[in-house]
N, C-alpha and C positions, 0 to 999 in steps of 0.2 A: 410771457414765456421766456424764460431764462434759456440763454445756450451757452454753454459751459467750452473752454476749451480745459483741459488739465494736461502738463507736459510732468514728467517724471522721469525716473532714473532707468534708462533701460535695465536695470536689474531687478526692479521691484516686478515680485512675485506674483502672479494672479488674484491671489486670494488678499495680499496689501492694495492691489489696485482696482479690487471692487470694492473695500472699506474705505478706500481713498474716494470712489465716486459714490459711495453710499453715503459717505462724510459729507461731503459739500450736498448734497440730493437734502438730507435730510434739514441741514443748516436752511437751507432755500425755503423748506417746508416750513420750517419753524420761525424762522427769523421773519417771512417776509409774506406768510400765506401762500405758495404756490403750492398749488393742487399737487398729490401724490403724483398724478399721470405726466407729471410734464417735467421728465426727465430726459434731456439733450445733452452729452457729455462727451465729447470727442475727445479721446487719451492719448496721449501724444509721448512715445516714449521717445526719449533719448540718449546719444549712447556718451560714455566717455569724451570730453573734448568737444562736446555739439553744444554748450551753454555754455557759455563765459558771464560771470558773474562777480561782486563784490562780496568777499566773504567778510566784510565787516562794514559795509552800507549802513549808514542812520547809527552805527552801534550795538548791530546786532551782529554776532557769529552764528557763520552758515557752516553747512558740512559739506560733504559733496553731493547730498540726496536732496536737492533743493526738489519743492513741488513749487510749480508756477501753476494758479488757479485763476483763469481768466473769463470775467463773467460782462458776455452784452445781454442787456434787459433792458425794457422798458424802462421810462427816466419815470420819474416820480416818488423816488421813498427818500425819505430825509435822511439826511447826516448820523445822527444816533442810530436810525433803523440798521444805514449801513456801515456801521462800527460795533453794534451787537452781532449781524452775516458775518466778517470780518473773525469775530473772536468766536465764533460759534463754529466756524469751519477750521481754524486751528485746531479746537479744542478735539472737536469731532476727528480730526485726523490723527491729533495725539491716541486720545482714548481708542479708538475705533483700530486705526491703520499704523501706530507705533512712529508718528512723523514727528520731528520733534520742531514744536510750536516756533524756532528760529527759523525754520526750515520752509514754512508756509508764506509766499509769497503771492498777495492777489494784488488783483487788476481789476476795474470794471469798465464798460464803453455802455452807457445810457441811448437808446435812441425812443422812437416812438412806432405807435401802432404803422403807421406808415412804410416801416421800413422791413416788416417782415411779410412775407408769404410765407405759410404753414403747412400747405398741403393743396394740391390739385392747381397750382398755378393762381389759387387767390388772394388777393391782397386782402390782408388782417382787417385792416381799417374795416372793411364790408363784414369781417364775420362779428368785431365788436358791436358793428350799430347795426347790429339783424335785431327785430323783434317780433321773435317768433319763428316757428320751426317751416324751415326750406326743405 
């Protein structure tokens, strides 16, 4: 279960910031299998002056509409798997939400079943190794 932080431009308009979490939602689905339902996306606007950033890091020019897409999940998918997520969630924001592919900035933090509870105070770990219905 993927939990998504996404930080954006406190101007970005409603309808860019649900193409913006429908972008990366979908990217998730596609890239990496996660089930339609398991979308967790906390949108993080920000205003003027609350990000300080390099606008030419690595070689790439930024604008002032930077999207920071920060994703903890579960560790286990390979390197290419997340470099296809990666360019699929750009892509998706370009097409989708009008971001422009400099502009998309991610992050990932890997842990394991252990480290989440999902619901009702239980730990993951016990709803992976159930088998059979509780």
């Amino acid at each position: 279960m993927p939990f998504v932080h996404t930080y954006l431009p406190q101007s970005t308009s409603t309808s860019q910031r649900d193409a913006v979490v429908q972008g990366i939602h979908q990217a998730l689905v596609q890239g990496i299998g996660m089930p339609e339902d398991e979308l967790f996306n906390m949108v993080h606007p920000y205003a003027p002056g609350q990000f300080a950033f390099s606008r030419s890091f690595n070689g790439v020019a930024r604008s002032d509409a930077v999207v920071v897409v920060e994703i903890t999940m579960r560790r286990g998918r390979s390197d290419a798997m997340k470099k296809a997520l990666y360019a699929a969630i750009a892509r998706n924001l370009h097409e989708g939400a009008g971001v422009a592919p400099a502009d998309v900035f991610i992050f990932m933090h890997e842990n394991d079943y252990s480290d989440w509870s999902v619901g009702h105070g239980r730990f993951a770990m016990a709803l992976v190794q159930q088998t059979g219905a509780q």
